[in-house]
N, CA, C and O atoms as a CHARMM CRD file, in Angstrom:
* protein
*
  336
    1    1 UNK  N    -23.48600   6.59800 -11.36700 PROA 1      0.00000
    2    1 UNK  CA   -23.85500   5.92500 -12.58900 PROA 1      0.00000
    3    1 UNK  C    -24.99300   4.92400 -12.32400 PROA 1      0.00000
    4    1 UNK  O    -25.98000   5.00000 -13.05600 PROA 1      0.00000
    5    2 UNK  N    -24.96700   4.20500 -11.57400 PROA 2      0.00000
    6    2 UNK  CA   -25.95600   3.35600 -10.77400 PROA 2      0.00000
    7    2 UNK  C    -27.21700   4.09100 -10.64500 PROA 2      0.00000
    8    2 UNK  O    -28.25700   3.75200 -11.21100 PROA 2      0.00000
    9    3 UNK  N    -27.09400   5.05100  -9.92400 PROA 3      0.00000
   10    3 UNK  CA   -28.24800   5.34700  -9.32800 PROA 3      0.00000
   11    3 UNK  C    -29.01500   6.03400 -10.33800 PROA 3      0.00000
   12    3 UNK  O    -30.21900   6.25000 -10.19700 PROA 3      0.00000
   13    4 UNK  N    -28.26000   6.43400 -11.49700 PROA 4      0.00000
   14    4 UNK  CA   -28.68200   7.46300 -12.43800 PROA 4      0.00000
   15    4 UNK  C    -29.69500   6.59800 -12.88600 PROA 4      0.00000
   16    4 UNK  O    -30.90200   6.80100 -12.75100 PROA 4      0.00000
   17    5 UNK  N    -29.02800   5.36600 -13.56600 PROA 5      0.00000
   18    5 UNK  CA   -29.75900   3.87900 -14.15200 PROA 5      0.00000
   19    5 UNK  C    -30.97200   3.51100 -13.68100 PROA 5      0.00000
   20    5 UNK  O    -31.96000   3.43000 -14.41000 PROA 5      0.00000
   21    6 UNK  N    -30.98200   3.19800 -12.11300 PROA 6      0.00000
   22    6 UNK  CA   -31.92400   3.08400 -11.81200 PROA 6      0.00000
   23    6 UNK  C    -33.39100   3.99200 -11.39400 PROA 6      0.00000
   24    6 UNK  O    -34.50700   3.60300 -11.05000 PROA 6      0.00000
   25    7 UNK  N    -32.70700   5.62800 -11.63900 PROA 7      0.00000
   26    7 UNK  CA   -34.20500   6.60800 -11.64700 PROA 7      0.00000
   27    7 UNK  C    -34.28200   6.96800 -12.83500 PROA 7      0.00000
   28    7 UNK  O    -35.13200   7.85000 -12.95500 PROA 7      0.00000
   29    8 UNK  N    -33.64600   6.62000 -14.05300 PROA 8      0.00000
   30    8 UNK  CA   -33.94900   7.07300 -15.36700 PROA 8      0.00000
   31    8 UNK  C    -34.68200   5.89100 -16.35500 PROA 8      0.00000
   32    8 UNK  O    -35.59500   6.06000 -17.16400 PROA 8      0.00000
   33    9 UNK  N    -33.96800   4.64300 -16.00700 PROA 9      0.00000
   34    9 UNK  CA   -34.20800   3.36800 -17.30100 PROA 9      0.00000
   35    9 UNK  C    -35.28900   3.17900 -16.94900 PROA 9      0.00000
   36    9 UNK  O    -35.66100   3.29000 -15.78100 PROA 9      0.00000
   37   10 UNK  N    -36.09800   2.81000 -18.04700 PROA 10     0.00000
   38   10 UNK  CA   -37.60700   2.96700 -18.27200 PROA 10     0.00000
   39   10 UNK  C    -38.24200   1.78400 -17.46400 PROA 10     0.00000
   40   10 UNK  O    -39.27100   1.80200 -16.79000 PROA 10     0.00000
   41   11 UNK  N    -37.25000   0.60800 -17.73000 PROA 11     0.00000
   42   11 UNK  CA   -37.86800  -0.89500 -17.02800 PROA 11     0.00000
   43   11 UNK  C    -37.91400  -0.49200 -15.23300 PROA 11     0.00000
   44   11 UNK  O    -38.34100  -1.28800 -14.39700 PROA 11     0.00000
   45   12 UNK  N    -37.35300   0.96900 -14.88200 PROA 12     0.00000
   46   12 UNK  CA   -37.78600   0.49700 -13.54700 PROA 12     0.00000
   47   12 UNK  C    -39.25300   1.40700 -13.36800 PROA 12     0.00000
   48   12 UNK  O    -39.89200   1.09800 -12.36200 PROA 12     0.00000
   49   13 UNK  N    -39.74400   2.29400 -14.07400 PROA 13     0.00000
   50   13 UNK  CA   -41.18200   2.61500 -14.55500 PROA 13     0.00000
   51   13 UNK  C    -41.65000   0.87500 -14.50000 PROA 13     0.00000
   52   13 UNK  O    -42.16400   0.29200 -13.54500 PROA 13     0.00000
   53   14 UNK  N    -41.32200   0.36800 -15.69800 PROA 14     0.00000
   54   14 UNK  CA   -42.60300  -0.75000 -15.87700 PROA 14     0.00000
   55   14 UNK  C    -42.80700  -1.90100 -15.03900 PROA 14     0.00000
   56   14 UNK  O    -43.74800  -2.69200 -14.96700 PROA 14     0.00000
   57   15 UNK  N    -41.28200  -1.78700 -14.17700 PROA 15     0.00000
   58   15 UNK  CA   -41.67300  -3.09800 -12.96500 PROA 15     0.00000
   59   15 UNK  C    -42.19400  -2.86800 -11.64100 PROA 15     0.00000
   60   15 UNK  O    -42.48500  -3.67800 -10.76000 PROA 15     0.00000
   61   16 UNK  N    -42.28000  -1.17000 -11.67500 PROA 16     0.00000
   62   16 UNK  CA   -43.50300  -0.45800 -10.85900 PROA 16     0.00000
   63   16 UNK  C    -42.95800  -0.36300  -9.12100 PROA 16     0.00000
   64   16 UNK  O    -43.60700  -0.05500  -8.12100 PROA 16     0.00000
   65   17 UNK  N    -41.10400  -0.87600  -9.31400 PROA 17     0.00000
   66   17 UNK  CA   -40.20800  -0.51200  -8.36000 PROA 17     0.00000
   67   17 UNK  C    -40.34900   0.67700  -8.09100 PROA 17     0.00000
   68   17 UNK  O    -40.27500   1.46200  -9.03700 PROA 17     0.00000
   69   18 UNK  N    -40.67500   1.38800  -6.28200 PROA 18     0.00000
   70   18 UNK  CA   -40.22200   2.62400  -6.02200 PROA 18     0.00000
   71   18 UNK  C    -38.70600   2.38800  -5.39000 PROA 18     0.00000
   72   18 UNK  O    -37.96300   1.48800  -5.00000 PROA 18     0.00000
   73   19 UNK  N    -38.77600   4.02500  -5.58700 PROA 19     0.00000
   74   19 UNK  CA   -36.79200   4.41500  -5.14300 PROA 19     0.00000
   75   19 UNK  C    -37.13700   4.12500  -3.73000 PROA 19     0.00000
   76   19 UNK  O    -38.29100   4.09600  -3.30300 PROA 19     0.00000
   77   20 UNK  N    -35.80400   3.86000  -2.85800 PROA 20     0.00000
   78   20 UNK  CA   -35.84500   3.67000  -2.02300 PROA 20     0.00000
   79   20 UNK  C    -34.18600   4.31700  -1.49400 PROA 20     0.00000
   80   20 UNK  O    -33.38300   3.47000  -1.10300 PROA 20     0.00000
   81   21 UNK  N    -33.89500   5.30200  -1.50300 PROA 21     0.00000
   82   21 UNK  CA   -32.86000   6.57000  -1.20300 PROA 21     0.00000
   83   21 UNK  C    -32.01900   5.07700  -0.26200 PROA 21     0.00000
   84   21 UNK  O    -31.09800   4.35200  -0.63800 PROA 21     0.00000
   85   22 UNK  N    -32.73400   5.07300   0.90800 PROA 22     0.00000
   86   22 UNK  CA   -32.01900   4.49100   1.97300 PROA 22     0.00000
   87   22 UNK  C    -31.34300   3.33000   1.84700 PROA 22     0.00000
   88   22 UNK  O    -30.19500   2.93500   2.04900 PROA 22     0.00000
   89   23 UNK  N    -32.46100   2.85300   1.42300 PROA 23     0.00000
   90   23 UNK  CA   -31.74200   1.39900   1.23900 PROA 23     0.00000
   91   23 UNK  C    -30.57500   1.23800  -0.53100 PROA 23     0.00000
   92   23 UNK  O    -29.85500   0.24600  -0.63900 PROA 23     0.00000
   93   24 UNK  N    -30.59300   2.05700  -1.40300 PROA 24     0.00000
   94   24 UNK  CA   -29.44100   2.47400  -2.20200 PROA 24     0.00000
   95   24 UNK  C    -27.76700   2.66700  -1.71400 PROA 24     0.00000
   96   24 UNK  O    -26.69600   2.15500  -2.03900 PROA 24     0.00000
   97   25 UNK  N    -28.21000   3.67600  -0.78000 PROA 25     0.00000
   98   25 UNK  CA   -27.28000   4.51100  -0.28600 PROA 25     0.00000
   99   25 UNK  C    -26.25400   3.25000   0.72700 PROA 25     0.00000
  100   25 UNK  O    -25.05200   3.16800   0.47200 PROA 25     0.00000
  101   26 UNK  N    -26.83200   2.41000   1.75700 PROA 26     0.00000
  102   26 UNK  CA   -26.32000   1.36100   2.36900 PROA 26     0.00000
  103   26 UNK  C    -26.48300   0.21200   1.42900 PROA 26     0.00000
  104   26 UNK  O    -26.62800  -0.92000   1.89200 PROA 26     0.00000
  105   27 UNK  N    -26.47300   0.36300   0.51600 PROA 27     0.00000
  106   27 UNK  CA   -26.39800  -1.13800  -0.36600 PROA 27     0.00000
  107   27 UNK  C    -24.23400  -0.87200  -0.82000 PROA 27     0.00000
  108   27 UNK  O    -23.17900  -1.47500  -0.62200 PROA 27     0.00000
  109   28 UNK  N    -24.93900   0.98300  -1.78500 PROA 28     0.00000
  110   28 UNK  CA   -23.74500   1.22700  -2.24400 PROA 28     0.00000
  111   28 UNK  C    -22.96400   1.36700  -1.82900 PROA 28     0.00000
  112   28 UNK  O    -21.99600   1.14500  -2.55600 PROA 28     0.00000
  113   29 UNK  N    -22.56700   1.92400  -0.09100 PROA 29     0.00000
  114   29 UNK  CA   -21.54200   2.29600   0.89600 PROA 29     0.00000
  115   29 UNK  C    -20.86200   0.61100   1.26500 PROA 29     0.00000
  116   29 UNK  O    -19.73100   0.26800   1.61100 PROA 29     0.00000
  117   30 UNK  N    -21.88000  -0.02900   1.05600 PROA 30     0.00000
  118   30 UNK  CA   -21.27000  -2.01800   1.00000 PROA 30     0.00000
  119   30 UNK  C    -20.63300  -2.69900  -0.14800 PROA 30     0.00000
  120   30 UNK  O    -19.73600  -3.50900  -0.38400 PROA 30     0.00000
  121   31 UNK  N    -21.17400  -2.26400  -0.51300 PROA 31     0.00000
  122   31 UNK  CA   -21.03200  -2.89600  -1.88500 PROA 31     0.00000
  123   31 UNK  C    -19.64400  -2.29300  -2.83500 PROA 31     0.00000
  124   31 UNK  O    -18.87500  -2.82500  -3.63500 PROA 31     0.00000
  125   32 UNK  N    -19.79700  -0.86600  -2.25700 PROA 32     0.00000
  126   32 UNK  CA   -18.25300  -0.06000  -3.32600 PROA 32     0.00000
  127   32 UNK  C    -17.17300  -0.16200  -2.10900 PROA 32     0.00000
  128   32 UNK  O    -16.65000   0.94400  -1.97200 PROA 32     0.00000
  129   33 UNK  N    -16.88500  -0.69700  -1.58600 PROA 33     0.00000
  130   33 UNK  CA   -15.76400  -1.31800  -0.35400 PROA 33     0.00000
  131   33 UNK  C    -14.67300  -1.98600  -1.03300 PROA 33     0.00000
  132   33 UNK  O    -14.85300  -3.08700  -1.55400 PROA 33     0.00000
  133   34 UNK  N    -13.18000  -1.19900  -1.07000 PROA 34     0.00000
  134   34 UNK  CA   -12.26100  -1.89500  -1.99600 PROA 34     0.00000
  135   34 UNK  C    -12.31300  -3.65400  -1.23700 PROA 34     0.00000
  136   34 UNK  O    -12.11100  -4.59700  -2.00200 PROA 34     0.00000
  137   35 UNK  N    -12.53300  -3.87300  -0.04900 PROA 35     0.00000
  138   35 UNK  CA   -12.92000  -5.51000   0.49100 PROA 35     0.00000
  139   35 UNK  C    -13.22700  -6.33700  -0.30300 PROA 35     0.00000
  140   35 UNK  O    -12.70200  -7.35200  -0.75900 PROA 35     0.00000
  141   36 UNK  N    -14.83400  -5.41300  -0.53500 PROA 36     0.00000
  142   36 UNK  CA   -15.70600  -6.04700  -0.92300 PROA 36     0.00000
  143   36 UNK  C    -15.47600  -6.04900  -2.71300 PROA 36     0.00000
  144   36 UNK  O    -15.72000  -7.07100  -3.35500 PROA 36     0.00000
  145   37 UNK  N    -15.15300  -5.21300  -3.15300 PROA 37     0.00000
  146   37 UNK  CA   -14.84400  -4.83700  -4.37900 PROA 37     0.00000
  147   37 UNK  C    -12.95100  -4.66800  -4.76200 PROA 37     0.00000
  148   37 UNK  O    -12.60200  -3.48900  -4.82600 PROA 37     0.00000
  149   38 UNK  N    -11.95800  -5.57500  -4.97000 PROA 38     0.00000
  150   38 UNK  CA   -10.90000  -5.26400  -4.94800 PROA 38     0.00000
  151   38 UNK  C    -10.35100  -4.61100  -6.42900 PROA 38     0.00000
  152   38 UNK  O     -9.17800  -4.25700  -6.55000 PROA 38     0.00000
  153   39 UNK  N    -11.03500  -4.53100  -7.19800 PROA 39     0.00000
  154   39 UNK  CA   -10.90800  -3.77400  -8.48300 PROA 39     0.00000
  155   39 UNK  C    -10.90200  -2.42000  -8.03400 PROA 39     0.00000
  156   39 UNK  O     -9.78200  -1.94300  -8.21400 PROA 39     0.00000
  157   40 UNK  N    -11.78300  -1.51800  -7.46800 PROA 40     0.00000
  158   40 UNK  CA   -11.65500  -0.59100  -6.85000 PROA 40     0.00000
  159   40 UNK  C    -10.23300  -0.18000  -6.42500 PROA 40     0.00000
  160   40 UNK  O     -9.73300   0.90400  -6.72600 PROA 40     0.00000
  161   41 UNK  N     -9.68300  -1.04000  -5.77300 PROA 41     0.00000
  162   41 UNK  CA    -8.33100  -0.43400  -4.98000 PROA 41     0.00000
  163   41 UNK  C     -6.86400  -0.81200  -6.18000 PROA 41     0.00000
  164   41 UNK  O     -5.68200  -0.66000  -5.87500 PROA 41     0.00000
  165   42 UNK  N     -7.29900  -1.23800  -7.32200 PROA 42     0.00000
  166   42 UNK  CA    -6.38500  -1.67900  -8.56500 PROA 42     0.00000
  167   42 UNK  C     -6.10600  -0.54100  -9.61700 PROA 42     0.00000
  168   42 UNK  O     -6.98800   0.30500  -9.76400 PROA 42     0.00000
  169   43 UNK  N     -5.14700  -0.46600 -10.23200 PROA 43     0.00000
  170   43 UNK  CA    -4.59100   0.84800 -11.04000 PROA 43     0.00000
  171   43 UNK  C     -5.31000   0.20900 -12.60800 PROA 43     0.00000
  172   43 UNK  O     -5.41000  -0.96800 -12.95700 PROA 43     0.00000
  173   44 UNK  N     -5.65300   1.21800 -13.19900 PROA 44     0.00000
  174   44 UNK  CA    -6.08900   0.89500 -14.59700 PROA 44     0.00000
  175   44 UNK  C     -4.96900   1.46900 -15.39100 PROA 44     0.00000
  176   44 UNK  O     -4.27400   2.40700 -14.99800 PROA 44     0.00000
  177   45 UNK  N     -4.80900   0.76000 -16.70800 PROA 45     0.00000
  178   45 UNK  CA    -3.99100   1.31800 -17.58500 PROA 45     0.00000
  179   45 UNK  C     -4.25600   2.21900 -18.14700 PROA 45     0.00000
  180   45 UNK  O     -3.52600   3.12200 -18.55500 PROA 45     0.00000
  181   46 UNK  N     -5.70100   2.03000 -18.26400 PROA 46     0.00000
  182   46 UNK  CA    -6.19500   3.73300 -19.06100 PROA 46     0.00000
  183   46 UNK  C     -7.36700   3.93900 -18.39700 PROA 46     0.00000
  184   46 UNK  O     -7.77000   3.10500 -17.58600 PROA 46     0.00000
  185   47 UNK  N     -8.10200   5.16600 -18.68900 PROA 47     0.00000
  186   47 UNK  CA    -9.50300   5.75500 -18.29200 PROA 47     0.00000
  187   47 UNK  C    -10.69000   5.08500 -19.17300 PROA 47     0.00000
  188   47 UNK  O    -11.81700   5.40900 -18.79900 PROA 47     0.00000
  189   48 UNK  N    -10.61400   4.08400 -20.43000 PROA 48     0.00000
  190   48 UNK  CA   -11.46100   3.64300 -21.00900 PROA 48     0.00000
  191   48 UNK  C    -11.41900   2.31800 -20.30600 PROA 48     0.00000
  192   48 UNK  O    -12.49200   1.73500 -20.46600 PROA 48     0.00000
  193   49 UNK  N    -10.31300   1.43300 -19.37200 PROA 49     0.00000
  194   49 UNK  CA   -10.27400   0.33300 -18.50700 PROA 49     0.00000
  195   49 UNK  C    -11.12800   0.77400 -17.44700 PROA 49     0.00000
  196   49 UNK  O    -12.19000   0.23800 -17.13000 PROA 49     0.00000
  197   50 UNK  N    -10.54700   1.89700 -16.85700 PROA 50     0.00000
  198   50 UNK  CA   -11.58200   2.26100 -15.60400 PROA 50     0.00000
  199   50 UNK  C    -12.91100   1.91000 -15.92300 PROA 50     0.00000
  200   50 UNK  O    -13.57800   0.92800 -15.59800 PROA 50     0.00000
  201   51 UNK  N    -13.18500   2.94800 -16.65700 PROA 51     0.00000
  202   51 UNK  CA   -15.54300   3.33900 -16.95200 PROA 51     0.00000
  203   51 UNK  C    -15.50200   1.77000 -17.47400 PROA 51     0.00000
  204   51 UNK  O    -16.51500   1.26500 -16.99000 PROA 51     0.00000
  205   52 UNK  N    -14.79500   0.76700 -18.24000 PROA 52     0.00000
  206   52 UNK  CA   -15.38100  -0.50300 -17.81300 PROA 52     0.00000
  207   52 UNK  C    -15.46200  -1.47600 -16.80100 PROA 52     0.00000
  208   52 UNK  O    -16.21100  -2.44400 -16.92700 PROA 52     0.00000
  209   53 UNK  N    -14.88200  -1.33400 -15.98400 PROA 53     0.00000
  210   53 UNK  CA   -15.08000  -1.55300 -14.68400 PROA 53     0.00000
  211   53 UNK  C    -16.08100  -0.76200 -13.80400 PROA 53     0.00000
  212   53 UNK  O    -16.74300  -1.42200 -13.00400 PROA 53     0.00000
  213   54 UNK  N    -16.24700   0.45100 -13.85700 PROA 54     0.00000
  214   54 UNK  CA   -17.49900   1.12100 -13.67100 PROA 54     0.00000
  215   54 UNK  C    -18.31600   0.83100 -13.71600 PROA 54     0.00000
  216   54 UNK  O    -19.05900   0.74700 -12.73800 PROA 54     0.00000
  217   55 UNK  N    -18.64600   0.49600 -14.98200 PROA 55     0.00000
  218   55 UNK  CA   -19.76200  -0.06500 -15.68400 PROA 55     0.00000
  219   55 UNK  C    -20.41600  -1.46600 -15.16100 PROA 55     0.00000
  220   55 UNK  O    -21.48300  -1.89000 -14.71700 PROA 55     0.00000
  221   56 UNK  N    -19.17300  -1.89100 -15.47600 PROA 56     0.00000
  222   56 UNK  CA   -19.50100  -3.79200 -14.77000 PROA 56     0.00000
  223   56 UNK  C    -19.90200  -3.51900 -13.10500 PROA 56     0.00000
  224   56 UNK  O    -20.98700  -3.98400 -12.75400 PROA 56     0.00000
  225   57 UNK  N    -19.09100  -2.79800 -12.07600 PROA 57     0.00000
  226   57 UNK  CA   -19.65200  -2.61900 -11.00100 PROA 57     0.00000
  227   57 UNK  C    -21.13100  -1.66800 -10.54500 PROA 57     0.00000
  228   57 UNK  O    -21.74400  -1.64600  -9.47800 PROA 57     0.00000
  229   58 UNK  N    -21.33300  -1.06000 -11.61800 PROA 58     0.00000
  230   58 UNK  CA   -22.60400  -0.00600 -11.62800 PROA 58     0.00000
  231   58 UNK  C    -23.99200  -1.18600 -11.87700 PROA 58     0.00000
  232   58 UNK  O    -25.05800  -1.04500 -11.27800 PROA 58     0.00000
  233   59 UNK  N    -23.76000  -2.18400 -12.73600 PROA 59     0.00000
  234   59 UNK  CA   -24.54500  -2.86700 -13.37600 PROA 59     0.00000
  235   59 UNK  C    -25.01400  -3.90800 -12.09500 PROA 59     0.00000
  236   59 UNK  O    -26.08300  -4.37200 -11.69900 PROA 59     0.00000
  237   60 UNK  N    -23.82200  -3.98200 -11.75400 PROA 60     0.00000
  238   60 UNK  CA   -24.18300  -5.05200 -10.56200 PROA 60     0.00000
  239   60 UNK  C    -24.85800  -4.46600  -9.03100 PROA 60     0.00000
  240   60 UNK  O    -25.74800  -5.05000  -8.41100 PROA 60     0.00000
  241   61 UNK  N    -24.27400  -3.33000  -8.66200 PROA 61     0.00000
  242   61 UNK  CA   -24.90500  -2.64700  -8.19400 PROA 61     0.00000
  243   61 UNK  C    -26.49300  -2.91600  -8.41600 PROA 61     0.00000
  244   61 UNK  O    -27.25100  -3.65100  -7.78300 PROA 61     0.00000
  245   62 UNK  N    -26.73700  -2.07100  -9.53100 PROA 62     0.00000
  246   62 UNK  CA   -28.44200  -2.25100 -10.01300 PROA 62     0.00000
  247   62 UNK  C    -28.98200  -3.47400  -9.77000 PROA 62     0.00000
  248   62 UNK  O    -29.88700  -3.63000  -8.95000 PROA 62     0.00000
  249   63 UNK  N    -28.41900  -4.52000 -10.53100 PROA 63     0.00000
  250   63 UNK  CA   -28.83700  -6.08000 -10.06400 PROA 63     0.00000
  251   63 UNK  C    -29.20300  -6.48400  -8.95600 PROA 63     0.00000
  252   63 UNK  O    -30.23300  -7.10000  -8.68300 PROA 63     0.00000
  253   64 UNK  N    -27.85500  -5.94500  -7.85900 PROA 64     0.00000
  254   64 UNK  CA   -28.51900  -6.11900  -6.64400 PROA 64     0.00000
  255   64 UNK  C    -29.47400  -5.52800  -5.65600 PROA 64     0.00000
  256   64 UNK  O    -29.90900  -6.18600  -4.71000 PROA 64     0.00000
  257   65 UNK  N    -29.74700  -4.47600  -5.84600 PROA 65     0.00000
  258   65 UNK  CA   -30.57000  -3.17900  -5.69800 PROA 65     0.00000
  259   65 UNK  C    -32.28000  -3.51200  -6.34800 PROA 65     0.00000
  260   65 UNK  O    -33.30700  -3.30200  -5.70300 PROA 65     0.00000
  261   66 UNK  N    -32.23500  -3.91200  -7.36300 PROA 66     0.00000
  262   66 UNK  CA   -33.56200  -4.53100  -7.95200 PROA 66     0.00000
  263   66 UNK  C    -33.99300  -5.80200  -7.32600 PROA 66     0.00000
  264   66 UNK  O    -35.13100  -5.98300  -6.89100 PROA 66     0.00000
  265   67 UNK  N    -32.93400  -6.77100  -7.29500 PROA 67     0.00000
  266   67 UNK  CA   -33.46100  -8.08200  -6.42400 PROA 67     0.00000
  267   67 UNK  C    -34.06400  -7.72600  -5.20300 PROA 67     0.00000
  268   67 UNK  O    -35.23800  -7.96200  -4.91500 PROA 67     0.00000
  269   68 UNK  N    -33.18400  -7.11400  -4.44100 PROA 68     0.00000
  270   68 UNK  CA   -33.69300  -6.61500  -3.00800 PROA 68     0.00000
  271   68 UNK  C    -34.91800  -6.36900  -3.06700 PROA 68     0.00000
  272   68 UNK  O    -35.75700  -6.87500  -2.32200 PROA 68     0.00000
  273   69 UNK  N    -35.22200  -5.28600  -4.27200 PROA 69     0.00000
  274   69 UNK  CA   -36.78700  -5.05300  -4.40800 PROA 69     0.00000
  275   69 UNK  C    -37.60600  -5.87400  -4.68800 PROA 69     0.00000
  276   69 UNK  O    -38.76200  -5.82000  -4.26900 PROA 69     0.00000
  277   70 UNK  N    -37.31000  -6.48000  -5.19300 PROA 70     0.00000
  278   70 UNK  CA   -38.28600  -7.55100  -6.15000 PROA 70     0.00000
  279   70 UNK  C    -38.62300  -8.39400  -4.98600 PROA 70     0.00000
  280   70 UNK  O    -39.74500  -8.85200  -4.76900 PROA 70     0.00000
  281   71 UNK  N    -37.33500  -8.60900  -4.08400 PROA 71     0.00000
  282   71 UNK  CA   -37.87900  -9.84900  -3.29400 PROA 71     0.00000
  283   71 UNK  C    -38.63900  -9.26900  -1.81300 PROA 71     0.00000
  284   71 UNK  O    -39.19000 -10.01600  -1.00400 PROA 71     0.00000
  285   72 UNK  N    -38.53700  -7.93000  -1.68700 PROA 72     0.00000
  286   72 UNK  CA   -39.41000  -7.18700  -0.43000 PROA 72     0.00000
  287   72 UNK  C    -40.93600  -7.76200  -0.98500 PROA 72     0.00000
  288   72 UNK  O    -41.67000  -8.34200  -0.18500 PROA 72     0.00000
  289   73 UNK  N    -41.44200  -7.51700  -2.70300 PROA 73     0.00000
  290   73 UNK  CA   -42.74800  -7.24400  -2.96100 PROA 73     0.00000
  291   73 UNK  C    -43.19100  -8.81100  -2.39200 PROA 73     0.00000
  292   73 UNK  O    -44.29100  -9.07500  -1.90700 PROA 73     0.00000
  293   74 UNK  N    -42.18800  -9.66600  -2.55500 PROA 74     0.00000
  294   74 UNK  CA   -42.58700 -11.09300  -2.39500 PROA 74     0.00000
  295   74 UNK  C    -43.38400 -11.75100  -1.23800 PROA 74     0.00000
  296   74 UNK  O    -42.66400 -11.93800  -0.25800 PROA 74     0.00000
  297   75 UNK  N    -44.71900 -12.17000  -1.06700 PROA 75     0.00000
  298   75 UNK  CA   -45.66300 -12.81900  -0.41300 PROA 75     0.00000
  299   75 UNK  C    -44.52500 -13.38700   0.98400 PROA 75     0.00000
  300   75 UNK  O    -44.27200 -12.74000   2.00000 PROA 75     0.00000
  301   76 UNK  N    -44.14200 -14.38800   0.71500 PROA 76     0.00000
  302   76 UNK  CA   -43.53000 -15.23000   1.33700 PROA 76     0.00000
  303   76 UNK  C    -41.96400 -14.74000   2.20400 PROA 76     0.00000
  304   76 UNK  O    -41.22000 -15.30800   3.00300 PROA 76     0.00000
  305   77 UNK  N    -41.98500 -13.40000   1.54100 PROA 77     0.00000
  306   77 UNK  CA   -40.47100 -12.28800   2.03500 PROA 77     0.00000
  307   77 UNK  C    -41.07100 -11.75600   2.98700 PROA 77     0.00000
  308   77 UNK  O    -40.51500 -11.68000   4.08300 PROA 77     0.00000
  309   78 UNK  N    -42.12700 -11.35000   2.81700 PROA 78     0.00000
  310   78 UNK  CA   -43.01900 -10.44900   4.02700 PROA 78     0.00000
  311   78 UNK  C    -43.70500 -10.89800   5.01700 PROA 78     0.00000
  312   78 UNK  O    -44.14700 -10.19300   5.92400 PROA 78     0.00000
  313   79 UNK  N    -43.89500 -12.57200   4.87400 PROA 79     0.00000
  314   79 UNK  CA   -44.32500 -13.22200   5.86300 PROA 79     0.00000
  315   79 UNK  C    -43.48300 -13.49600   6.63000 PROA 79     0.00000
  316   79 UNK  O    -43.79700 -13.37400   7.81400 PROA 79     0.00000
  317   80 UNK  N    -42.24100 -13.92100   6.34700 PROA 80     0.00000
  318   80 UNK  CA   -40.96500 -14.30600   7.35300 PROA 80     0.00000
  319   80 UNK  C    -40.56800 -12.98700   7.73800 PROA 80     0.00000
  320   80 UNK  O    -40.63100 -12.77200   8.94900 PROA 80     0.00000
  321   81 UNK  N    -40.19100 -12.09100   7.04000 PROA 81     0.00000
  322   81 UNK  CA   -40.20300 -10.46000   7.83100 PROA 81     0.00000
  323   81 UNK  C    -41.07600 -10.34000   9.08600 PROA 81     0.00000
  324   81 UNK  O    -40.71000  -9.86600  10.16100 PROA 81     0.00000
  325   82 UNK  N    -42.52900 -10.94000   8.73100 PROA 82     0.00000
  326   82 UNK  CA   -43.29600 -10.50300   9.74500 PROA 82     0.00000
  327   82 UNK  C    -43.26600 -10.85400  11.19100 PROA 82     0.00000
  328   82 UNK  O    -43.63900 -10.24600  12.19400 PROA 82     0.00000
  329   83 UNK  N    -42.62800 -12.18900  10.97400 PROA 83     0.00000
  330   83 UNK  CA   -42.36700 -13.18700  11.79200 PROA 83     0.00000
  331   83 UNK  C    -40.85400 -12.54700  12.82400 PROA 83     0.00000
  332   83 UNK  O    -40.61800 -12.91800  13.97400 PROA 83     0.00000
  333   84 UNK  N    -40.27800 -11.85500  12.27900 PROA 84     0.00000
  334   84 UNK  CA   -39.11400 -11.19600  12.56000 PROA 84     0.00000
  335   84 UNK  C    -39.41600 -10.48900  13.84300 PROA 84     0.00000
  336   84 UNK  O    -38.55700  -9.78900  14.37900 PROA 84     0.00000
């Protein structure tokens, strides 16, 4: 659901973000961790409870997935990277 979001919704056309497979893939294998995520490992009462929780974790997903990007393009991200 995530990932769909982020190669289909138009705003990631206009903020001129490319995909980045790799870094998705180890964001989401972290990030969907019943640990890290304990809703995940919780029983829903119904299947319309689930997909909102989906949803709320798909969304955030994206959120964090876009920051990451946003803050690679950043002057001052790439200078301390460089420094790395």
């Amino acid at each position: 659901m995530a990932k769909a979001h982020l190669t289909v919704a138009p705003e990631a056309y206009e903020s001129g973000l490319v995909w980045d497979e790799a870094l998705f893939t180890e964001l989401a294998s972290t990030f969907l961790q019943p640990s890290v995520q304990p809703l995940l490992a919780s029983p829903f009462a119904s299947r319309d409870e689930a997909a909102i929780v989906e949803g709320q974790l798909a969304q955030s997903l994206v959120n964090s997935y876009r920051r990451i990007l946003q803050q690679r393009q950043d002057v001052r991200v790439q200078q301390l990277n460089a420094l790395l």
